[in-house]
N, CA, C and O atoms as a GROMACS GRO file, in nm:
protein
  292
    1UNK      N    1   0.084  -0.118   0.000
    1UNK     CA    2   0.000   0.000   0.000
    1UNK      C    3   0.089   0.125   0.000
    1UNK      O    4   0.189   0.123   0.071
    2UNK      N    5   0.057   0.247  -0.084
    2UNK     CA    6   0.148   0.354  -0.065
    2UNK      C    7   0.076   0.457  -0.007
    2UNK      O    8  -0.045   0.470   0.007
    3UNK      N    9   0.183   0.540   0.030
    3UNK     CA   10   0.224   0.591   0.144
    3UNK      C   11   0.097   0.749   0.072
    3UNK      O   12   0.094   0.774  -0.048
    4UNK      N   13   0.019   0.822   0.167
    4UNK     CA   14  -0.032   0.944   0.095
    4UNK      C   15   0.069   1.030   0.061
    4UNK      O   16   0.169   1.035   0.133
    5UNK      N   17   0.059   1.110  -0.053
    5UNK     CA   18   0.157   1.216  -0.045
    5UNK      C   19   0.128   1.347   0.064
    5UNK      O   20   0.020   1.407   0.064
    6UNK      N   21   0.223   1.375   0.140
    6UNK     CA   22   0.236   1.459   0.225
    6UNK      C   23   0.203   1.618   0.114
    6UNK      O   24   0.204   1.621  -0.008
    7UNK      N   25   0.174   1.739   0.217
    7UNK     CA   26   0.099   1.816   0.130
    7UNK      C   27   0.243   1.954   0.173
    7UNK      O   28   0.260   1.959   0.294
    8UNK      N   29   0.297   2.011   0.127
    8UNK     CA   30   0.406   2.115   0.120
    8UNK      C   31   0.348   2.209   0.159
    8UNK      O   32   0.240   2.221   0.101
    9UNK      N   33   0.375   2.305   0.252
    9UNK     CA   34   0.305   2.431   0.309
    9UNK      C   35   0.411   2.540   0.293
    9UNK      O   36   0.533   2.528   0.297
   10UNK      N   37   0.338   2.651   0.274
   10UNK     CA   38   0.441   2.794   0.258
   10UNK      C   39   0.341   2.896   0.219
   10UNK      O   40   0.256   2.903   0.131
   11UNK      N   41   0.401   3.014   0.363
   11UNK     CA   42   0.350   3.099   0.387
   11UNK      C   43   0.364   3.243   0.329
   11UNK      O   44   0.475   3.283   0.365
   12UNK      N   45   0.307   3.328   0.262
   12UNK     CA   46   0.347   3.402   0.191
   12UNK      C   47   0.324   3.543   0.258
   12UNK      O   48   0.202   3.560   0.266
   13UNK      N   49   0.374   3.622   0.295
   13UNK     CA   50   0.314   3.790   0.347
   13UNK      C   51   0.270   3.850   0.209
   13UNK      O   52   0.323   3.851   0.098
   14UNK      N   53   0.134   3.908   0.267
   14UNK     CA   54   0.034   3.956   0.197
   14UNK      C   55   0.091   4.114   0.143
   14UNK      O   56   0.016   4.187   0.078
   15UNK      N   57   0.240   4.156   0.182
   15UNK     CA   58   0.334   4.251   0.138
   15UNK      C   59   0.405   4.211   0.055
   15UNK      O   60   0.413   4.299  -0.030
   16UNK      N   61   0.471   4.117   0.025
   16UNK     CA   62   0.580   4.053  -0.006
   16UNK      C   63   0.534   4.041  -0.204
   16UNK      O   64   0.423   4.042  -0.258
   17UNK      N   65   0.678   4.030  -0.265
   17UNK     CA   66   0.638   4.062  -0.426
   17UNK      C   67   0.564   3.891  -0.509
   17UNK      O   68   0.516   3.876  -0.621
   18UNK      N   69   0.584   3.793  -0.401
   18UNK     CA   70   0.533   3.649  -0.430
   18UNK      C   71   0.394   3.674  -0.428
   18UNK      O   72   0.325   3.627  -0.517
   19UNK      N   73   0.332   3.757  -0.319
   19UNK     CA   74   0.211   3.762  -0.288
   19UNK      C   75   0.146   3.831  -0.420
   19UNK      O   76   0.029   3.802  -0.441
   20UNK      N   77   0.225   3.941  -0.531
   20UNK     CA   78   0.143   3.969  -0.646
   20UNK      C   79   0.197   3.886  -0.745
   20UNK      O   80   0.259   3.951  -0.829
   21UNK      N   81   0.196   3.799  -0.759
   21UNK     CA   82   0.193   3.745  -0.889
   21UNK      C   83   0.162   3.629  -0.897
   21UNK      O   84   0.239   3.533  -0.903
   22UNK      N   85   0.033   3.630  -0.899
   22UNK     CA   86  -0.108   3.514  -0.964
   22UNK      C   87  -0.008   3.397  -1.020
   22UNK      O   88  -0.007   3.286  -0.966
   23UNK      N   89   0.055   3.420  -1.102
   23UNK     CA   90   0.073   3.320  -1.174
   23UNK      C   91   0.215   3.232  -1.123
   23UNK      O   92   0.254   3.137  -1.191
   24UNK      N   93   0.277   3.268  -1.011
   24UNK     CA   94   0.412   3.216  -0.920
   24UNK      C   95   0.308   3.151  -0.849
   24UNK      O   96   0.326   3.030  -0.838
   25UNK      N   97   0.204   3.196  -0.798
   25UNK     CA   98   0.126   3.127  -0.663
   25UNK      C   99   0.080   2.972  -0.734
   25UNK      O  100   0.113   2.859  -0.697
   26UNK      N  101  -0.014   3.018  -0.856
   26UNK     CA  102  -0.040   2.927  -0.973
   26UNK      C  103   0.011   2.806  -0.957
   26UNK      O  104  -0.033   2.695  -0.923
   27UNK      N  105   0.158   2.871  -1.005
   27UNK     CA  106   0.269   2.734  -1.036
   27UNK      C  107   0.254   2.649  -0.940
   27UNK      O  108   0.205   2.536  -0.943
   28UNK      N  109   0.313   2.726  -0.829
   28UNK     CA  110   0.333   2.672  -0.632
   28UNK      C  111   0.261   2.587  -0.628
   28UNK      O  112   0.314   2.476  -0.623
   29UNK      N  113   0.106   2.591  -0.630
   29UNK     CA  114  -0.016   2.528  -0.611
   29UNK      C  115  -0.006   2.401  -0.702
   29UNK      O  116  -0.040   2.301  -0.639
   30UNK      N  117   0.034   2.373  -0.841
   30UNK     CA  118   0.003   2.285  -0.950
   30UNK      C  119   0.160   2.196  -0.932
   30UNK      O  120   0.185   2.087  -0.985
   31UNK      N  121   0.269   2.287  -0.827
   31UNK     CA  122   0.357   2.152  -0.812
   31UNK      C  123   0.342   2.095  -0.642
   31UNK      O  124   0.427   2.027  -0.585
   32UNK      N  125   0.227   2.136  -0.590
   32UNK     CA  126   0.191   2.039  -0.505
   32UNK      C  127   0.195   2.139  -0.342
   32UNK      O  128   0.183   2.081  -0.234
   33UNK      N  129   0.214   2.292  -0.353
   33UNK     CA  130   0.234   2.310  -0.266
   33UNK      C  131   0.152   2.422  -0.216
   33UNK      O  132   0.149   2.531  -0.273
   34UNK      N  133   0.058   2.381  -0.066
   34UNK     CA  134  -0.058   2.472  -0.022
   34UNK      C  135   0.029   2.566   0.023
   34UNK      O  136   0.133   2.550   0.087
   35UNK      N  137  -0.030   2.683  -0.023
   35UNK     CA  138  -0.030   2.848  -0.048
   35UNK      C  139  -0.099   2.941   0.034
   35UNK      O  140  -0.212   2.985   0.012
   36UNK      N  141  -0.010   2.973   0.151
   36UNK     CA  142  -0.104   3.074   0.240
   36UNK      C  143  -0.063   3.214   0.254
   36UNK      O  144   0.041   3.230   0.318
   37UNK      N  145  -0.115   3.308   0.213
   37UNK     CA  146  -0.104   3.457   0.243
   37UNK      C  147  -0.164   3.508   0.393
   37UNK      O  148  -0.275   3.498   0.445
   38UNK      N  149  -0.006   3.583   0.445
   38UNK     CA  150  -0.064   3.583   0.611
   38UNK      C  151  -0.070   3.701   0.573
   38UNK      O  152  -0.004   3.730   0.474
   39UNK      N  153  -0.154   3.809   0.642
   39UNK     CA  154  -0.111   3.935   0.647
   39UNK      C  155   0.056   4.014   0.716
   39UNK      O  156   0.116   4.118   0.691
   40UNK      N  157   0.078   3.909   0.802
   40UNK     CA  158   0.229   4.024   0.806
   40UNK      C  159   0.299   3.863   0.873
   40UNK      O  160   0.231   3.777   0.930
   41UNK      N  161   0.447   3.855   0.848
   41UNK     CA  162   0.540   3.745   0.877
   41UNK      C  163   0.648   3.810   1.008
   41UNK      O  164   0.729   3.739   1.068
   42UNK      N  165   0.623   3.978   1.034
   42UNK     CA  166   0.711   4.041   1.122
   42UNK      C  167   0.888   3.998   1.030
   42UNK      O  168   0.978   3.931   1.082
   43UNK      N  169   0.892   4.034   0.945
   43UNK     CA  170   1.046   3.978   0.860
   43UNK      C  171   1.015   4.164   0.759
   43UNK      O  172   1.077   4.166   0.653
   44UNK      N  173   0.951   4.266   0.781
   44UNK     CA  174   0.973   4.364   0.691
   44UNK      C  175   1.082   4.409   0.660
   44UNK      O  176   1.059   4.500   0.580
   45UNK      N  177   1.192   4.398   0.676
   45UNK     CA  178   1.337   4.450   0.593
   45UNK      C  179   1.309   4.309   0.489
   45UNK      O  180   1.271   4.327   0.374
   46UNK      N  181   1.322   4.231   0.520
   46UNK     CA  182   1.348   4.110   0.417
   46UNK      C  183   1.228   4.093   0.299
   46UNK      O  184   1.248   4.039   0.191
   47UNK      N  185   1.102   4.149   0.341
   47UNK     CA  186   0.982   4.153   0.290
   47UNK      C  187   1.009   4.229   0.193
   47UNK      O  188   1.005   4.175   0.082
   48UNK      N  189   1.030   4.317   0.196
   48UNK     CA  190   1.048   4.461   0.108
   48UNK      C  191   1.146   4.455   0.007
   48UNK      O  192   1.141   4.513  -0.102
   49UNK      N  193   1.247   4.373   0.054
   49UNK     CA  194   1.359   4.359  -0.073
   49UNK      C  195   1.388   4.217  -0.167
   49UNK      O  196   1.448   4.220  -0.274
   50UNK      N  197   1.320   4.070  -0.092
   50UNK     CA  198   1.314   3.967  -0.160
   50UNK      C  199   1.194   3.924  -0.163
   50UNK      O  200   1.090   3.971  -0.115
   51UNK      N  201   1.220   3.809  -0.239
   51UNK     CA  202   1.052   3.705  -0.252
   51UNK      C  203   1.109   3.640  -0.180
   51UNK      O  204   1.217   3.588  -0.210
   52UNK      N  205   1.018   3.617   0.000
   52UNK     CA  206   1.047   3.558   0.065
   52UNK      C  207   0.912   3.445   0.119
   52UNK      O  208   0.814   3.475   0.050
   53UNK      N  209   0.882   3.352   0.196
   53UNK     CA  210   0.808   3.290   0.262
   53UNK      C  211   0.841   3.200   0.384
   53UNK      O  212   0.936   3.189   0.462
   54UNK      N  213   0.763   3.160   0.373
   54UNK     CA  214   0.818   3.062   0.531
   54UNK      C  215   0.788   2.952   0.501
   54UNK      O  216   0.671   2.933   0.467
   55UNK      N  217   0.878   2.847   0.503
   55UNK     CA  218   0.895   2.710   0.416
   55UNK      C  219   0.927   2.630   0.562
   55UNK      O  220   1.036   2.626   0.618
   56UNK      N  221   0.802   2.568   0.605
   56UNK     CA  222   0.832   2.446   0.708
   56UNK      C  223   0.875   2.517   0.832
   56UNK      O  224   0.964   2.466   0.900
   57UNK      N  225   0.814   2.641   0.871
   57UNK     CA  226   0.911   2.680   0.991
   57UNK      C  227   1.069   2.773   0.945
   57UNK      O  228   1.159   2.799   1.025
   58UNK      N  229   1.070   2.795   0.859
   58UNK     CA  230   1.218   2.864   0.836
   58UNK      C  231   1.184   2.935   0.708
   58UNK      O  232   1.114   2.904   0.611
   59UNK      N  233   1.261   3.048   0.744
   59UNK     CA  234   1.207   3.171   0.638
   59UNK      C  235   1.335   3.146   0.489
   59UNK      O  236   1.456   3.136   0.512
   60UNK      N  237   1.283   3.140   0.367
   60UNK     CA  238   1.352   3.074   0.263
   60UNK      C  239   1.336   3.215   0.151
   60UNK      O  240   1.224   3.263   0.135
   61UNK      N  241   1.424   3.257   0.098
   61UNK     CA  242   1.440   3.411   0.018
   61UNK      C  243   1.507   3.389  -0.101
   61UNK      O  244   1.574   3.286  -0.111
   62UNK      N  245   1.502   3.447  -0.170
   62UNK     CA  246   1.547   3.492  -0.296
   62UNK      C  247   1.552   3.596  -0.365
   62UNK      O  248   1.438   3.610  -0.409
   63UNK      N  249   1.633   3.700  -0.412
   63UNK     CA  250   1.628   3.791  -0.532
   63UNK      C  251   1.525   3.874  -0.615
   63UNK      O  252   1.503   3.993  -0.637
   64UNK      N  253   1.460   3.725  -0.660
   64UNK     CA  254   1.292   3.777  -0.725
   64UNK      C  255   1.221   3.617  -0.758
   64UNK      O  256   1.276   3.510  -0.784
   65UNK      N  257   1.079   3.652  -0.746
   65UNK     CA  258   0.993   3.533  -0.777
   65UNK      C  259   1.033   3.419  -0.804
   65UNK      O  260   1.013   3.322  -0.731
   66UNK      N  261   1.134   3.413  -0.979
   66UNK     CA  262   1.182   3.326  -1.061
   66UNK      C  263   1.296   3.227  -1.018
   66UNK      O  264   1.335   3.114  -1.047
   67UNK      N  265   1.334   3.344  -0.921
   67UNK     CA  266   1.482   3.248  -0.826
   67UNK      C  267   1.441   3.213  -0.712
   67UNK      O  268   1.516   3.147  -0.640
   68UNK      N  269   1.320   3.248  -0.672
   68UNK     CA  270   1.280   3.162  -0.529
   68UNK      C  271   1.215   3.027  -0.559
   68UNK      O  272   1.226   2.924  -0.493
   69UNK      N  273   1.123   3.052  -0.707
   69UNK     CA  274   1.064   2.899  -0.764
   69UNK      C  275   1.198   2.789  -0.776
   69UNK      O  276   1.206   2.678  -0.723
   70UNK      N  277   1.268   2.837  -0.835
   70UNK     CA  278   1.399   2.764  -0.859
   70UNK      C  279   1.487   2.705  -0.725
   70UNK      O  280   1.560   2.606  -0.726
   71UNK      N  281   1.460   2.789  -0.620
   71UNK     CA  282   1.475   2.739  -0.497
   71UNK      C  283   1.466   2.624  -0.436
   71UNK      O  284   1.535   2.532  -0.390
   72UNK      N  285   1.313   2.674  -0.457
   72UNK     CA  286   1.218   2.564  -0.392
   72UNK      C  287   1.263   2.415  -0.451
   72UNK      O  288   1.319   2.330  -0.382
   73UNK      N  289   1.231   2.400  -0.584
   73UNK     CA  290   1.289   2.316  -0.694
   73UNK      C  291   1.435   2.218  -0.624
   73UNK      O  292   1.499   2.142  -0.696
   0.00000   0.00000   0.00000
């Protein structure tokens, strides 16, 4: 019997540049991973200058959108 697949969580601030773009969230969602927009993560220096979220308990950043998907990856 196999095993369920476990479900990937990551939290997005409802500031943050991940949080506008429909179509990064899109992706997130269609490679398996539930998508939550908090209103604030308390991380605003980091908010303001990367695409950041909170991946499992630990805050995970990148540059812009395209290099945080690639991250994740």
């Amino acid at each position: 019997m196999s095993e369920p697949k476990r479900r990937r969580r990551l939290q997005i601030c409802a500031s943050n540049q991940l949080a506008r773009r429909p179509d990064v969230i899109k992706q997130l969602k269609e490679e398996g991973w539930v998508v939550e927009v908090a209103e604030c993560l308390d991380e605003c220096t980091r908010c303001s200058s990367h695409a950041f979220a909170l991946v499992a308990g630990r805050f995970a950043f990148a540059a812009n959108p395209e290099a945080f998907l690639r991250k994740l990856r």
